[in-house]
N, C-alpha and C positions, 0 to 999 in steps of 0.2 A: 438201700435205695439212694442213687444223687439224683437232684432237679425234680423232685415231683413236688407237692407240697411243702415239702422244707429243703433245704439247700442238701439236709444228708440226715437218713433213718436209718437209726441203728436198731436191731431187733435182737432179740432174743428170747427164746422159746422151749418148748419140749412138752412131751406129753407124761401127763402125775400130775402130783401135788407138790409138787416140792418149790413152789415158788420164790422163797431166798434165796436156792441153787440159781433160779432165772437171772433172780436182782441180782446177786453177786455177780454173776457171768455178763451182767448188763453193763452194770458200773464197771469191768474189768473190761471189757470191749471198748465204750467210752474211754475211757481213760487212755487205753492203747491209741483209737485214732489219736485223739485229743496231744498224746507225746509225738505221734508222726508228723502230724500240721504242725508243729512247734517246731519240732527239725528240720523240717523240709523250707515251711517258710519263714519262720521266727515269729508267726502270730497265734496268738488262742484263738480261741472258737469267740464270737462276738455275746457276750455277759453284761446285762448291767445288773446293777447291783440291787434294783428294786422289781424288777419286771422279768428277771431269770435270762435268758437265752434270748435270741433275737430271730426269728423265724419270718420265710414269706410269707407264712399261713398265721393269721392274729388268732385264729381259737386254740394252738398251740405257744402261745405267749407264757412267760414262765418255764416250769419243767421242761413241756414238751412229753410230757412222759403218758402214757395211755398203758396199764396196767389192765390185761381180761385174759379171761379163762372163759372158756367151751364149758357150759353145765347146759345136763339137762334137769329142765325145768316144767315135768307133764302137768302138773297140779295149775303153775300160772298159763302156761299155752292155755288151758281149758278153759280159766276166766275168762283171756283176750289181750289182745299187745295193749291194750290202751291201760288196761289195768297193772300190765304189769310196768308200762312206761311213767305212769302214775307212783307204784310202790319205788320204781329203784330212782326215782326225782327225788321224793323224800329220804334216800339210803343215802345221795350223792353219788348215783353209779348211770349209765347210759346201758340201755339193752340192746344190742343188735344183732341181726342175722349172724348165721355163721359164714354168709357170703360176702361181707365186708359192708360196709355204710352205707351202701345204696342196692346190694346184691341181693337183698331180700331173706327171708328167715323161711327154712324148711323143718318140718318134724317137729320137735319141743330142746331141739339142741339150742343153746344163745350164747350170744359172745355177748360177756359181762363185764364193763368195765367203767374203772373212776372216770365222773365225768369233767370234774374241776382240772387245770393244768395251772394255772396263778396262782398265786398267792401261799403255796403250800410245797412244803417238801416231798421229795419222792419218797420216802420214807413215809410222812401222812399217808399221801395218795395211793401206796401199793396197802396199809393197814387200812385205808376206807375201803377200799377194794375187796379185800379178806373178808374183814369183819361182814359186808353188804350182802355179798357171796355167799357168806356163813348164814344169815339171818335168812334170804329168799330160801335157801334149800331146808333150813325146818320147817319152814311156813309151807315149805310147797308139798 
């Protein structure tokens, strides 16, 4: 994606488990634009050194990075969103539909994902991710 919330979205995805397959394929993507802009115009991506990446969107301040996986989750759907927006505050993960941030949640499918982007490595943020993931689906 260029010009929508950040100047450029890089994704990377698949369906499984294999989530370091994703990161690795992320960080190899990045890095690919990342060598293009540097030959093309002589500049890096805009970095400071305390506050990560430099974005039009501030809740993407830092990484930038939004780690989530599709589970289903029939045991929390049954509590309630509220309970379950409750449990994954305290994991550090944000719950959302599988229709995107504002598309709304159908079934007991959710898209699960770290909610923090500052202050933390992409590295933390994809193992908060996992481990949150891991915990909702015993619990559920």
């Amino acid at each position: 994606w260029v010009n929508e919330e950040d100047q450029l979205r890089i994704i990377s995805m698949e369906k499984g488990g294999d989530v370091k397959g994703v990161f690795e394929r992320l960080a190899e993507g990045i890095k690919a634009v990342g060598d293009s802009v540097k030959e093309e115009s002589g500049q890096d991506f805009m970095l400071h050194k305390k506050y990560g990446y430099v974005h039009s969107c501030p809740t993407n301040l830092g990484t930038g990075m939004r780690a989530s996986v599709h589970i289903d989750l029939p045991g929390w759907t049954k509590e309630g969103v509220e309970k379950l927006k409750a449990r994954c505050e305290s994991l550090a993960l944000q719950p959302r539909g599988t229709r995107g941030e504002s598309g709304g949640q159908t079934g007991h499918t959710w898209d699960i994902s770290n909610k923090h982007r500052l202050g933390y490595s992409e590295v933390q943020l994809v193992q908060t991710m996992i481990d949150g993931v891991n915990t909702l689906y015993k619990e559920d």
